[in-house]
N, C-alpha and C positions, 0 to 999 in steps of 0.2 A: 345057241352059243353066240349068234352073230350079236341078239339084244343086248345079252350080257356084256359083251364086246365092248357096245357101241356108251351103253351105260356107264361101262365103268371110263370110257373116254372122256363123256359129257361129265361126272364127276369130278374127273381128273382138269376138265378145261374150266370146272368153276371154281374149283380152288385157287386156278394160277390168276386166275382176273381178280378173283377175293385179294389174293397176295399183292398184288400189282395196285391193286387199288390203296390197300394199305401201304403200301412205302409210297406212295404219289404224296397221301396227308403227310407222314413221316417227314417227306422232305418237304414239305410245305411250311409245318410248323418251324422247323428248322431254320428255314429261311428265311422268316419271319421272324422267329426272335434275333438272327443275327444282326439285320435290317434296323428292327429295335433298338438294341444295346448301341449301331451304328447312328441312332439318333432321326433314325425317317420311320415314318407309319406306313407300311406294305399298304393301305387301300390311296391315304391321302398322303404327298409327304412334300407339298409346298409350304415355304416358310410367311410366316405373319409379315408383313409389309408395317412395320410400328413407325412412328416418326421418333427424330433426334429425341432424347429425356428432357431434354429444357421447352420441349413443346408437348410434354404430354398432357399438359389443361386440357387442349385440344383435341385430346385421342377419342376414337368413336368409343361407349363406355362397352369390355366386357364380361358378361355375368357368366357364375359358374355354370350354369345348367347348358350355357350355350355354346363352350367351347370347343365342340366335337364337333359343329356342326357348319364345318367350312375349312376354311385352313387350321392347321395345330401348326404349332410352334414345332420347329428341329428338337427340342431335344424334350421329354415329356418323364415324369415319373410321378405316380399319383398314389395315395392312400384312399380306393373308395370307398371302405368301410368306413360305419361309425364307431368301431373301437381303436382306441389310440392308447393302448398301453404300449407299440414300441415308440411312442413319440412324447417327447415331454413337453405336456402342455399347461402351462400355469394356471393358478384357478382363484388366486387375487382380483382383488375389487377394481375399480367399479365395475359390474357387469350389467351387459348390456342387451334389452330385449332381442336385439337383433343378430344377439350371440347365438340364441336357443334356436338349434336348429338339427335335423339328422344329418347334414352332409358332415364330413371325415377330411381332416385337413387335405387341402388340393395344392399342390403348388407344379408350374413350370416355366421353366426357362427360357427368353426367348435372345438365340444369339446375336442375332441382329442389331438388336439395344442395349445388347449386355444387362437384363433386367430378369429378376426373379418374380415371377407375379404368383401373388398368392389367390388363389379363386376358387378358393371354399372355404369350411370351419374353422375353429380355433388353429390359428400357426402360431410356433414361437420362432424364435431364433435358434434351438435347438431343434425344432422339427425341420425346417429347412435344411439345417446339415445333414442331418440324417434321412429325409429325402436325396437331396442330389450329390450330398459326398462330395464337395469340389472345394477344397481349403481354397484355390485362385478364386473362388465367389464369396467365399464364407469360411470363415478359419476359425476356430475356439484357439487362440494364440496361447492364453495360459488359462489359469482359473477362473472362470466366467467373464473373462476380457475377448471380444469378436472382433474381426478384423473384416469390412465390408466392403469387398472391391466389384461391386458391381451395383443397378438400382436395384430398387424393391417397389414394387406397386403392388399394393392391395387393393383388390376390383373391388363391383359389387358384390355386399353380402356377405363378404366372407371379412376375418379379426386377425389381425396381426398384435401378437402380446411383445412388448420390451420391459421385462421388470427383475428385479431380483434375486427371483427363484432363479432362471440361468444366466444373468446377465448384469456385470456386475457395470461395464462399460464397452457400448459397443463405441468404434472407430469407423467415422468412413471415411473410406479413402480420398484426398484431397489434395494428393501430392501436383504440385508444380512443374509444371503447364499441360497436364494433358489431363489427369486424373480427379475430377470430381463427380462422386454418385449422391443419390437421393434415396428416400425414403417418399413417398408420393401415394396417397390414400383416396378410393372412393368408395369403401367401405368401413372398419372400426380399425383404429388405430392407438393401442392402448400402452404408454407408458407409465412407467412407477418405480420408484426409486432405484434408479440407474444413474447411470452416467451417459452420454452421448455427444460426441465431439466428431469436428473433422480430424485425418490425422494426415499429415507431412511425412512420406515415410522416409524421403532425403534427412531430413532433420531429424526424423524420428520425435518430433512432437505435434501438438497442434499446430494445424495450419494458418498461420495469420495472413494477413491481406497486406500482400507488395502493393496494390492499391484497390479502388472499390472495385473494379474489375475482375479480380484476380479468382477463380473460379474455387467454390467452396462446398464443402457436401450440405446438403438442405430436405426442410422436412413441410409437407405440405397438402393438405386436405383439399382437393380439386372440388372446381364449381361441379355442383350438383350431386355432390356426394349424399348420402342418405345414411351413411356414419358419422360418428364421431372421432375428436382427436382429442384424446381425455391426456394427460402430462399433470401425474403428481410426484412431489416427493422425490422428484430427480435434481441434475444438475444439467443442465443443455448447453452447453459452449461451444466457441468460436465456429458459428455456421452460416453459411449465408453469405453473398455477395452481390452485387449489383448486375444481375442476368436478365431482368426482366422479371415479368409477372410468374411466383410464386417460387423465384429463389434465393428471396433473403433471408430467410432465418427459418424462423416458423408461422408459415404463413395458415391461414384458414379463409375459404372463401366458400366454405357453408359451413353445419357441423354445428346444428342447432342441438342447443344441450349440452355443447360441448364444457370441459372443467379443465382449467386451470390452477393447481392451487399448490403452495408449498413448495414451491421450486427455487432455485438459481439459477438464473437465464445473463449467462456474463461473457461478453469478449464474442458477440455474434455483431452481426452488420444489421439487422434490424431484428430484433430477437422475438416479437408476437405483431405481425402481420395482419389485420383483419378487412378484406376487400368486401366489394358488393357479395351480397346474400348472405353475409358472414349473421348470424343473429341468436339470441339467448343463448349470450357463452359467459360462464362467470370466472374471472382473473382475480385471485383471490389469494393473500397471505404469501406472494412471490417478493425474492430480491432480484431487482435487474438496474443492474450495473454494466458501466463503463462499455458500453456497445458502441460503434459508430454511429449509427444515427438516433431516431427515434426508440424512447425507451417502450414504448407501445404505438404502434403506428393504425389508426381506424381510416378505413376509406370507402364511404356509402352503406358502414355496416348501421344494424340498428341493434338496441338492449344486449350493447355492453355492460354488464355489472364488473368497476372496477374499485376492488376495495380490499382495505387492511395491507397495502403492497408498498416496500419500499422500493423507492424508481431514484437512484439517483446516478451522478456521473457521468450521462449519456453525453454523445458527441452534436446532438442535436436538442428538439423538445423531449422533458418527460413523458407526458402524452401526449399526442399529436391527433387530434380527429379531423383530416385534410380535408374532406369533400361530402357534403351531403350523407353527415351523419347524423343519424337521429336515436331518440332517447337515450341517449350513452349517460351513465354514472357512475361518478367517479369520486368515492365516499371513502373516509377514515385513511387516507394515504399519506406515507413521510414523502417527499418530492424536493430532494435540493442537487446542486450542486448540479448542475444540469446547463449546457455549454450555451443553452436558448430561454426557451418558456419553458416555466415548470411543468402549466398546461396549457393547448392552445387550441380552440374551435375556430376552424377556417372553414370558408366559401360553403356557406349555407348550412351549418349543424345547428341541428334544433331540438328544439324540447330536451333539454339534457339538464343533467345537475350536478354542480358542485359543493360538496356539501364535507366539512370537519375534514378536511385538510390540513397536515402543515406541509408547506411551502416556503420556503427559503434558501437565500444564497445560490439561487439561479441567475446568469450572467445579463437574461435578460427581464421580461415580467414576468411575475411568479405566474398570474392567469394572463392570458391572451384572449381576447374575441375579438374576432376579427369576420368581418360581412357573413356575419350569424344571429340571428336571433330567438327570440321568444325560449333563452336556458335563463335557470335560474343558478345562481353562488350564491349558498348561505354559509355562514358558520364558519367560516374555514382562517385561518390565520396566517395570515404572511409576512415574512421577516426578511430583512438584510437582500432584498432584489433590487433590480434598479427600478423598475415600477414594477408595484403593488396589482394593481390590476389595471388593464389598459381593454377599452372598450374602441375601436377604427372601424374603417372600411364599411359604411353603410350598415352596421349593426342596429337593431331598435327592438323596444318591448322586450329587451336582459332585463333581470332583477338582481339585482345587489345588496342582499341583506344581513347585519349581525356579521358583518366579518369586522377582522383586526390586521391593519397593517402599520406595521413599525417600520422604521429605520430605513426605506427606501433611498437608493442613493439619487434619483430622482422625484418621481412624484408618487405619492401614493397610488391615486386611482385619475387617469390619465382617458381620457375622452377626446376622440381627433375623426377627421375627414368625414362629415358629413353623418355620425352616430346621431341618432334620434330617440325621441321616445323611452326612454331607460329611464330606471327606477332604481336610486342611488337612496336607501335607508339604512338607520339605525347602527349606522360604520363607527368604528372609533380609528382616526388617522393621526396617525404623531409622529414626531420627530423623521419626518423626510428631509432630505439635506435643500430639495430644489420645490418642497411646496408642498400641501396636502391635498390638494384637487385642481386637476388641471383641464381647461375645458377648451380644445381649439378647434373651431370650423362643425361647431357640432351647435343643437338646437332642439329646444322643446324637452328638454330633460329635466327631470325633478330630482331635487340634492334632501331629502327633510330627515330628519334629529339623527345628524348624523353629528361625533363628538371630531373636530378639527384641532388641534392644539400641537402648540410646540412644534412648528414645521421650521424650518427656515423659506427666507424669500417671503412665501406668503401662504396664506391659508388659504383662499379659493382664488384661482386666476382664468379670467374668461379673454379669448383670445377668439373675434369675428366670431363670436358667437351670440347668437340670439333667442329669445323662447325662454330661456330656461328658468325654470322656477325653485330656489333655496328656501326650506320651510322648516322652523323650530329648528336651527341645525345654531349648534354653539362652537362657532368660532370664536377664538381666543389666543394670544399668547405667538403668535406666528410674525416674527417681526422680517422686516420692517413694516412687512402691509398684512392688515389679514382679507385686506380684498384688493382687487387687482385686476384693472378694466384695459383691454386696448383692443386695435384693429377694429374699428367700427362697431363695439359689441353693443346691442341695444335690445329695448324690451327687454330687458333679464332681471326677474321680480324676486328680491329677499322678502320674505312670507314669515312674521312670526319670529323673527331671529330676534335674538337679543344682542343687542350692540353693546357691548363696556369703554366709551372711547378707541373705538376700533375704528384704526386709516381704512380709508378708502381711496383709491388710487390710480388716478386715470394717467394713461399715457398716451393721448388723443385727445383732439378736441369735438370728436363724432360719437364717444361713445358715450351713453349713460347709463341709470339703473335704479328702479322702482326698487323702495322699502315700504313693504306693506304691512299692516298688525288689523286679523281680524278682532283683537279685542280692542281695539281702537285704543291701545296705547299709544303715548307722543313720542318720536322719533327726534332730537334735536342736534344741532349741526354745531359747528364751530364759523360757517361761511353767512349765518342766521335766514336759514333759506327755512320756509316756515311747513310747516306737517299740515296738510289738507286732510280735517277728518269728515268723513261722511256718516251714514246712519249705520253704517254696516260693517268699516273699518276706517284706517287712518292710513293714507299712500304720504310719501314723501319722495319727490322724482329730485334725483342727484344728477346735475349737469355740470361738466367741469369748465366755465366762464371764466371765476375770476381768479380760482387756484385747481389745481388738477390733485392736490392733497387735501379731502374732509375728512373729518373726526369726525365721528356718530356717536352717538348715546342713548339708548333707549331708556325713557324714564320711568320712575315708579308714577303713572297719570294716566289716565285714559279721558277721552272726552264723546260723549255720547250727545250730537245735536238732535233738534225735535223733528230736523226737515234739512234738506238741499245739505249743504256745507259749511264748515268753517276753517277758517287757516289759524291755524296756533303755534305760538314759539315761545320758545323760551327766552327769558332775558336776564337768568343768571347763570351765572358760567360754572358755579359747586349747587347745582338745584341738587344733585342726584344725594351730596352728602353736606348738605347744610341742615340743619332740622330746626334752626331757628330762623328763616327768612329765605322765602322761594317770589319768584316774579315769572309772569309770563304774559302776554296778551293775547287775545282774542280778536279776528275782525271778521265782518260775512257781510252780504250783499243785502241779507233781508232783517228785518226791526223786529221781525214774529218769532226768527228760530229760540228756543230754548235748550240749555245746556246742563248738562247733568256733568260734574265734574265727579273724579275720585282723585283723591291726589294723597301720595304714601310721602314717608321720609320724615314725618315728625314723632317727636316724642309720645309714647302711648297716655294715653288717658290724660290729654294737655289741649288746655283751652285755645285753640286756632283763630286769631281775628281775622278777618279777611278784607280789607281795602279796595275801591272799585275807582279807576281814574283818581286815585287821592284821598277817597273818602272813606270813614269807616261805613260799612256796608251790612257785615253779622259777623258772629262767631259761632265757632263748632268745635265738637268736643274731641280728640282723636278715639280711635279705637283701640285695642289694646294692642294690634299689630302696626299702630302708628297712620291709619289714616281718616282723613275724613272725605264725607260724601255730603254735597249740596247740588240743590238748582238753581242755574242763573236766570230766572223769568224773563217773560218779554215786559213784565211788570217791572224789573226792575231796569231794565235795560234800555227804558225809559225812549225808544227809538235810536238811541244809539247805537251805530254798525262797528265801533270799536271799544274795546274795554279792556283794559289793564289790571290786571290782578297782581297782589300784594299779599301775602300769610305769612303770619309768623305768629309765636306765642303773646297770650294777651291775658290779664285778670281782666279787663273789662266784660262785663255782664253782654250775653247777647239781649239780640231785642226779641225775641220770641221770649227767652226769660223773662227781661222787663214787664212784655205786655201779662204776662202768666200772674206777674206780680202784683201786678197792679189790676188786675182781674180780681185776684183771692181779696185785696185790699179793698176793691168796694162790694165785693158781695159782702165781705166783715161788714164795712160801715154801714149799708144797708138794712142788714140782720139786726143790728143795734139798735137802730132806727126804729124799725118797725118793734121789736122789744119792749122800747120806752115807748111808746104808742100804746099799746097796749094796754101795762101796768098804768098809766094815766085814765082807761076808760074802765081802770077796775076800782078805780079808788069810789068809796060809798061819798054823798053829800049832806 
């Protein structure tokens, strides 16, 4: 009985410790989800130490996998599966490798920063709601309109979606003075055809800027992000303010691959941002308009592709590549109306292209370079700016080819402080009000077949400038001067241009300037300063002595000596359109040289006499384009180191005809001769 006893007691003391052990978890659990919903985690439940939102560039980066593993944020709610049927998640393009993943949208709240961070799969802006439930974070105010009074950071790895499907315009809050959030990415950041603005809730509209300062809601891809910040087909307005690094608009400071394309970016403070490491992002088919500052701002980014974009209105430059940008291009773009440069490469941007632009009615140059080099501007067209393109600031090795500038209220194409080495072809420059090339304090530049015409003032003006070389470039029609020397400009060689009685025009008595023609055509003056031709071409140095205004004219003549040099001028004043009577003379140091002349401007197929010191000398025939070619021997030149030349039409016979003629006339007599000889030793006796 006692066993029994004692049994059925030990029974009875295991079930009360079984019971007791059971309600212990009971209340464990209990207290634990209470703890929960109260916003602390029963093991860990210190808060994230985050810095202020305007310094989060700076924040240590964190990934989803590793959020549990040290502090959690106060308040936590999570989705860890990968099914997401209670959450709506958009499934619109572009998508992105680094979308495909098993994690299950993750999001938590940290109060501290008032910040929603997303740190895992696909989020939308309805998955948020319906994660944390908190209209004072996130509010669906009417039909896909959000109202967003807190940040958002998307970490690594994980996508935050703004598009369409739930979103028709989100708001973030931007109200005056205390309230502006962000949107802040170092993971995928995917917008598409939405709306997205700051919003004033005092005013109840967007927030505009009481000045640059005035704090505004902003969107922005953090260095070292390994997403993208892809922006299509939306509308982004009024964001962005003068905070510092990555709060003016829409900034990117990585987010290779990233797309922009098909947007309106209007009434923001700098509205596409691209700092160091920013690289292969394409800007493409966007309007941006009336911003405060810079309509595209580049700073140390590289392969920018910026094309098919109208950029006009801005409170600064169209595009702006400030600092040690390289390969940036910026092709097929409308660019007016623009409060600076239309576009502007500053402080070391390189290897870049400007390429089929129009550009016009920008307050300052349509293009700017400034202490940049080695980019090329081809093709591209500018109109109605105050200068056309302006090359400064220690720039060299630009190329400037195939564009068109009109109507400059200054100079066309504008060269200053020390610009080197640039390569100015195949331009067509007209109607500037103050010149078509303007060259001050700059050297060693080449200007060649570029078309100059109808400027006012003058067609090329060099100002302390030395080196530069103008080659086959037709200046014309640029009154009063189409050339224009001052400040000591010297060594500056015309190459190949053709003169039409075109001023020349010194305002100094220090500067001059070489006209050279490698087909050793003659050059002639109005001051009768004579053309030195050599065997290889014909220089004519212009020094302003005894008038600082020459006339030039390049003639139809070229003169090819056998050796050393000659000095040739002209001595009629209508050579170029007389066709019955030209003069010019000839003088050289040596009795040996021979001279091959071609001389144009007479009538075609018309007998040319030609006169030496007085004398008739020969005639020649012209050609059907009106000219003729001879040599002046040293046979004929009999030792004389000067010779005057005379042409004009003649029937007199030349002497090579003569002797021709009188060759045929004794071989006849001869032949006859011998004939009669003959027939005399046939006759029989």
């Amino acid at each position: 009985m006692r066993g029994n006893f004692r049994g059925e007691v030990l029974h009875k003391n295991y079930l009360l410790s079984a019971f007791s052990i059971f309600l212990s978890i009971v209340f464990f659990f209990v207290v634990s989800a209470g703890q929960i919903a109260n916003g602390y985690n029963f093991f860990t439940h210190s808060s994230v130490n985050y810095s202020n939102i305007h310094h989060q560039i700076n924040q240590k980066h964190l990934l989803a996998e590793n959020i549990f593993n040290g502090d959690l944020a106060k308040r936590v709610s999570l989705f860890p599966s990968t099914d997401t049927s209670n959450a709506s998640v958009p499934s619109y393009p572009p998508a992105l490798p680094s979308m495909e993943t098993t994690q299950g949208p993750c999001v938590f709240y940290d109060l501290s920063s008032r910040t929603i961070n997303i740190c895992g799969g696909v989020v939308s802006l309805d998955t948020i709601n319906k994660i944390l439930r908190d209209p004072s974070l996130l509010n669906n105010t009417t039909d896909k309109i959000w109202f967003l009074s807190a940040n958002i950071s998307v970490l690594d790895g994980a996508t935050l979606t703004v598009g369409s499907n739930e979103t028709k315009w989100l708001k973030i809050n931007s109200t005056f003075p205390t309230d502006a959030y962000s949107i802040t990415s170092r993971g995928n950041l995917i917008i598409n055809d939405t709306k997205i603005s700051s919003w004033n809730t005092t005013r109840n509209q967007e927030a505009a800027l009481r000045d640059f300062n005035t704090p505004r809601g902003y969107i922005a891809l953090l260095p070292g992000a390994n997403g993208q910040l892809n922006i299509t087909n939306s509308n982004l307005t009024h964001l962005g303010f003068n905070g510092g690094q990555g709060t003016w608009g829409v900034s990117y400071y990585s987010g290779e691959g990233s797309i922009i394309e098909n947007n309106n970016l209007s009434s923001n403070f700098r509205p596409l941002y691209f700092g160091q490491n920013a690289s292969n992002i394409l800007v493409s088919g966007n309007t941006i308009n009336d911003n405060t500052q810079n309509g595209i701002t580049i700073y140390g980014s590289s392969n920018i592709n910026i094309s098919g974009n109208e950029i006009r209105d801005n409170g600064l430059q169209g595009i702006a590549c400030l600092f040690q940008c390289n390969t940036i291009a910026a092709k097929s773009n409308g660019i007016y109306n623009n409060a600076r440069d239309g576009i502007r490469f500053d402080k070391n941007t390189i290897n870049s292209l400007l390429q089929y632009n129009l550009i016009h009615d920008n307050n300052q140059s349509g293009i700017a370079v400034r202490n940049s080099s080695f980019n090329t501007v081809t093709s591209n067209t500018l109109n109605n700016n105050r200068v056309g393109i302006a090359i400064a600031q220690n720039s060299f090795e630009n190329l400037l080819i195939n564009n068109s500038v009109q109507n400059s209220s200054l100079y066309g194409i504008y060269f200053q402080s020390n610009s080197s080495s640039n390569k100015v072809e195949k331009n067509v420059l007209q109607n500037s009000q103050n010149g078509g090339i303007a060259v001050n304090d700059a050297k060693n530049n080449t200007f060649s077949k570029n078309t100059i015409s109808d400027n006012s003032d003058f067609g090329i003006r060099l100002r302390n400038a030395s080196g530069n070389v103008m080659t086959d470039n037709i200046v014309l029609d640029n009154p009063p001067y189409n050339f224009y020397f001052t400040s000591s400009s010297i060594f500056n060689t015309f190459k190949n241009t053709i003169f039409d009685n075109s001023s020349v025009r010194f305002f100094d008595n220090t500067s001059n300037a070489y006209i050279e023609n490698t087909d050793n055509m003659l050059t002639t003056n109005n001051k009768e300063i004579p053309t030195r031709v050599y065997t290889t071409n014909s220089t004519l140095l212009l020094i302003p002595t005894t008038s600082k205004n020459i006339l030039v004219d390049t003639l139809d003549m070229a003169v090819n000596p056998s050796k050393n040099h000659l000095n040739v001028s002209s001595l009629s004043k209508d050579f170029e359109i007389n066709t019955n009577y030209k003069k010019w003379i000839e003088s050289s140091t040596d009795p040996e040289i021979e001279s091959k002349y071609i001389v144009g401007g007479f009538k075609p197929n018309t007998q040319i006499a030609i006169e030496v010191n007085g004398t008739f000398w020969n005639a020649f025939t012209s050609n059907d384009t009106g000219h003729i070619t001879f040599l002046y021997d040293k046979g004929s030149r009999q030792n004389s180191l000067t010779a005057e030349f005379e042409a004009y039409p003649s029937n007199r016979a030349s002497i090579s005809a003569v002797v021709l003629l009188g060759v045929i006339v004794a071989i006849s007599a001869g032949f006859l001769l011998v004939r009669r000889s003959l027939k005399k030793i046939r006759v029989p006796k």
